[in-house]
C-alpha positions, 0 to 999 in steps of 0.5 A: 374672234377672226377666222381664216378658212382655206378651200380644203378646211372650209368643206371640213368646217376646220377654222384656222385660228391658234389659240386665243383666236389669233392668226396663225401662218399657214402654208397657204397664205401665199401661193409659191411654185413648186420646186424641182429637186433631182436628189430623188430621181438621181438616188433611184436611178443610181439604186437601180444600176447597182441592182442591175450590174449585180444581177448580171454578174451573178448569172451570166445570162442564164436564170437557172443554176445547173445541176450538176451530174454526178461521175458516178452516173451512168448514162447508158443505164439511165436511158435503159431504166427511163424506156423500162420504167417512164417512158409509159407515162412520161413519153419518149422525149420526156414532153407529156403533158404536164405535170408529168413533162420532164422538160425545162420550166415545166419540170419543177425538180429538174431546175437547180440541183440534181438531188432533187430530182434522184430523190424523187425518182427513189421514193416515188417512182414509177407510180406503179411501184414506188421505190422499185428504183433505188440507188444506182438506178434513180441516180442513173435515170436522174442524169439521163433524164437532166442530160437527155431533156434538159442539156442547157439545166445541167452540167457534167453530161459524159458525150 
């Protein structure tokens, strides 16, 4: 019985033989130059230009999508709320430290939609008197807050 043995079969004691002992074709019998092919490369790059204008187009530049200020807000009595109620603890131009920051990135609830936001604000705000700031009042400090600190966040601000 003849046996032939590659570099790699060698180390592993892998005979290649087939059955009964006879010879078997192996890919490495001869050594053939590697091909180029293009179909991969050209198929991700294609992949990758569809992903691409897609993005562009659904965010027009921007990351976030803006929250959206409800008519019924009323600014001046948001900002009346915020310096009674959070101004202690959340600063005057709403920037203390986080988690307690109210601007951009560092402000979870202030990213996407406004309900998040009044939400908070109505069952857990201020820490001191959580639901002391119902109704009118958490939807008025909400769009004071998103207005006054986050303008580029928020669409629907009254000038």
């Amino acid at each position: 019985m003849k046996e032939r043995v590659q570099d790699a079969d060698q180390a592993l004691n892998i005979p290649v033989t087939g059955p009964g002992g006879q010879d078997t074709p192996s890919n490495f019998d001869e050594e053939k130059p590697m091909r180029f092919r293009p179909w991969p490369l050209a198929a991700l790059l294609v992949l990758t230009l569809v992903s691409l204008a897609s993005c562009s187009d659904s965010n027009s530049g921007s990351s976030h999508t803006k929250a959206q200020i409800p008519v019924t807000a009323d600014l001046a009595s948001g900002r009346a709320e915020y310096e009674g109620l959070c101004l202690t603890c959340h600063g005057v131009a709403g920037n203390a430290p986080a988690p307690r920051n109210l601007i951009g990135d560092e402000c979870i609830l202030c990213q996407g939609a406004f309900e998040p936001l009044e939400d908070y604000i109505r069952d857990f705000m201020p820490v001191t008197g959580p639901l002391s700031c119902v109704g009118a009042c958490a939807e008025n400090t909400a769009a004071y807050i998103l207005c006054e600190f986050n303008p580029t966040l928020t669409e629907g601000c009254a000038s």
